[in-house]
C-alpha positions in Angstrom: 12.8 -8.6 16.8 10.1 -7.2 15.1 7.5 -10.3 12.8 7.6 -7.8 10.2 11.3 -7.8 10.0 11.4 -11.3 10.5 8.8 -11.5 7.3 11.2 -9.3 5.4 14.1 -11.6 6.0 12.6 -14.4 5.3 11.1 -13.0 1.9 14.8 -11.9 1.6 15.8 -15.5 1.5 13.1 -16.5 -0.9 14.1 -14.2 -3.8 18.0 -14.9 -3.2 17.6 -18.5 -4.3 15.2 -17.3 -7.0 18.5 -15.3 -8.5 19.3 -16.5 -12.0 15.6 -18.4 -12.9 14.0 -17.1 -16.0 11.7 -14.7 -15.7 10.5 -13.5 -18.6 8.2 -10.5 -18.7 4.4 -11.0 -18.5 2.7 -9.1 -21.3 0.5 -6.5 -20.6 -3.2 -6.7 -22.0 -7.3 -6.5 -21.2 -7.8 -6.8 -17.0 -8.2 -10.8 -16.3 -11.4 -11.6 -14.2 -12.2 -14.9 -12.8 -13.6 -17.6 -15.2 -12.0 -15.4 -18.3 -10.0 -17.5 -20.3 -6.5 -15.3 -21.1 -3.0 -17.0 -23.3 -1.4 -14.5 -20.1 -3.1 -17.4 -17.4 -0.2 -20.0 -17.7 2.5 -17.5 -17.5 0.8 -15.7 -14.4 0.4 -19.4 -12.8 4.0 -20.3 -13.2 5.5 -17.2 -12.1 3.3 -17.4 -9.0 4.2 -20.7 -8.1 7.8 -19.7 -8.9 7.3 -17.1 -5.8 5.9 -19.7 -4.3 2.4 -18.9 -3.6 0.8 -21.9 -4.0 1.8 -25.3 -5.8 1.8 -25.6 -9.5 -1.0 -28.0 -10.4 -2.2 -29.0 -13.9 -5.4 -27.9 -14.8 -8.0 -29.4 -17.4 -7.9 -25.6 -19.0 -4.3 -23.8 -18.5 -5.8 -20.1 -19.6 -8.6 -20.4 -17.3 -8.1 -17.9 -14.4 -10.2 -20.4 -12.2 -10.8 -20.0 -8.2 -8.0 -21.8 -7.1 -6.0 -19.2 -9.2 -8.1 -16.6 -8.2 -7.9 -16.9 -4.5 -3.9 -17.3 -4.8 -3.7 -13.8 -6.6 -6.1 -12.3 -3.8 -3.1 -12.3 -1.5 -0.3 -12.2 -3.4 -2.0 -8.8 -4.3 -2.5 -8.4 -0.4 0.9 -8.7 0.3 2.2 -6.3 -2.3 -0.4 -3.3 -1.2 -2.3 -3.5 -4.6 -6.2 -3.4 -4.5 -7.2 -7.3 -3.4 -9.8 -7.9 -5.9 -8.7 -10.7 -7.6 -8.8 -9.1 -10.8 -5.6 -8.9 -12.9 -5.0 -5.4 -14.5 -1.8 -3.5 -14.7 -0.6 -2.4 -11.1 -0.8 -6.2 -10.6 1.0 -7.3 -14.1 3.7 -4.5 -13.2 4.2 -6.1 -9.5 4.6 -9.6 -10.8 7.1 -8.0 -13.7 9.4 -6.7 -11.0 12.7 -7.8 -11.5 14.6 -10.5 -8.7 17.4 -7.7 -8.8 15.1 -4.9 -8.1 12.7 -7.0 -5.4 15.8 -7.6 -3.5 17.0 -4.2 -3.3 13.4 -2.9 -2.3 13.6 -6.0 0.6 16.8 -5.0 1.5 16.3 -1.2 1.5 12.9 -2.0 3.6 14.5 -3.8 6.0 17.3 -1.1 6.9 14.2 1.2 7.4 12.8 -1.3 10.1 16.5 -1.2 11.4 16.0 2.6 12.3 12.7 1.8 14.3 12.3 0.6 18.0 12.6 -2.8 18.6 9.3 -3.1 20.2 6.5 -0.7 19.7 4.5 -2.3 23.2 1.5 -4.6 23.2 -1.0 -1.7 21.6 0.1 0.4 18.6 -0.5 2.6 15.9 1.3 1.4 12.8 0.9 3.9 9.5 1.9 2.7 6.0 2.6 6.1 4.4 3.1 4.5 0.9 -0.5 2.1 0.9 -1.9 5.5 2.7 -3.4 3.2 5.4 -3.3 3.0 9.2 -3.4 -0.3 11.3 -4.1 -0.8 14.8 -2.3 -3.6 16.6 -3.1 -5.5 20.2 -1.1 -8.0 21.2 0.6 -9.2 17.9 -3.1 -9.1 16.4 -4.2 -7.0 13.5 -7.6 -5.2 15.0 -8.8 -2.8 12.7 -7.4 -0.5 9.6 -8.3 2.8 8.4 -7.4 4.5 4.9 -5.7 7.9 5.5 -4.5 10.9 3.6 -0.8 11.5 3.3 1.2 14.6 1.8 2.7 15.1 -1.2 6.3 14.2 -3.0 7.1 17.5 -2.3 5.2 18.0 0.9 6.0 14.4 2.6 4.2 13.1 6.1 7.2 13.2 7.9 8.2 9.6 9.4 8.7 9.8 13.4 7.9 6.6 16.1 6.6 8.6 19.4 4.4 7.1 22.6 0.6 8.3 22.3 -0.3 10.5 24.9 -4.0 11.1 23.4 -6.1 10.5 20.8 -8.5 13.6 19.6 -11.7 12.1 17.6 -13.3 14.5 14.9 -10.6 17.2 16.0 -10.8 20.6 14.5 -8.2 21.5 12.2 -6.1 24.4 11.2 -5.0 24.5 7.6 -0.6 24.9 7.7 0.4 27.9 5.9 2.1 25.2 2.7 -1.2 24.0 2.0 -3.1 26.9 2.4 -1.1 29.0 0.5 -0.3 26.0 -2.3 -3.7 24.5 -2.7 -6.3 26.3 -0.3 -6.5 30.0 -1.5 -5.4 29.2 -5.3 -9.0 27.3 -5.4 -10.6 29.4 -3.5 -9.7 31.9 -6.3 -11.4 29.8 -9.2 -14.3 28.9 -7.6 -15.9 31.1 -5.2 -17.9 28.1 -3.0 -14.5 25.8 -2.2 -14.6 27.1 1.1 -17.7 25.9 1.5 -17.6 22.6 -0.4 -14.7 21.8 1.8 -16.7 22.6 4.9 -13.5 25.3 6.0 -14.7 27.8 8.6 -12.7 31.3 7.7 -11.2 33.2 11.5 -10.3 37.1 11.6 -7.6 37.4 14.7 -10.3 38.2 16.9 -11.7 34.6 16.5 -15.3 35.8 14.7 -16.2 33.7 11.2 -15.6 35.8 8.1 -17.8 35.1 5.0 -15.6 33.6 2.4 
């Protein structure tokens, strides 16, 4: 029931009638900024408009990235999680080379993901995006703020849990788990004698008293 799924499915629909177009990869090259004039520009236009975010118009200048161009990128590259400055450098060249085949999977695969989730998460809720490391606050179907956030490792993954909020702790206190203090904590501690303090980490003996680092 959830939009997002809903969003999903649709998009799923999209790229299954885009199966068997050409697409061609778009070469790689210097970052495109507005009002640049790039031989890349007419590919980028017509593989946007082939995802259909926004009608392909002729323009007096086909390699000029202009505003209308410009503003169509800005969220196409909101809605793939890449950094929505409008500019066109390689995370965004690599996210408009993905393959129909692989798009679909990654839809498909997202979609059972949502599948293991509640079907309704309440009027007020916490949403995290491990993968875009950002958290979103939602009220009432309405986006109301976000906030970047720092996930763990490959090896040391946020775990993935949906859980009613009891309480929320601002600036809590917190004590470093034995994984990262043992893999990242003490070995830099070791090469440089002032981490601790750079890091603004307090040092307890079992008794609770501050040892000097």
């Amino acid at each position: 029931k959830h939009a997002v799924y809903r969003s999903l499915k649709r998009a799923l629909i999209t790229y299954q009638k885009l199966e068997g177009k050409n697409w061609q990869p778009i070469t790689e090259g210097e970052t495109i900024k507005k009002e640049m004039e790039s031989d890349r520009v007419p590919a980028i236009r017509e593989r946007l408009a082939l995802l259909g975010d926004f009608s392909e118009k002729t323009t007096e200048n086909e390699k000029l990235y202009d505003e209308t161009l410009f503003q169509t990128m800005i969220k196409f590259q909101e809605r793939h999680g890449l950094d929505n400055d409008g500019e066109i450098g390689p995370k965004t060249i690599a996210s408009l080379n993905v393959s129909i085949a692989d798009r679909i999977r990654q839809i498909e695969v997202n979609m059972e993901r949502w599948r293991w989730l509640p079907q309704e998460f309440g009027d007020f809720y916490i949403k995290v995006n491990i993968a875009s490391f950002e958290l979103e606050v939602i009220k009432k179907g309405q986006l109301v703020r976000t906030h970047k956030i720092i996930t763990g490792k490959p090896f040391r993954s946020t775990p993935v849990f949906s859980a009613k909020m009891q309480y929320l702790v601002f600036n809590p206190t917190w004590t470093v788990p034995p994984g990262i203090l043992n893999g990242d904590i003490i070995p830099a501690a070791r090469k440089d004698a002032s981490y601790i303090n750079k890091k603004k980490l307090t040092i307890l003996d079992s008794q609770g008293n501050t040892v000097d680092p």
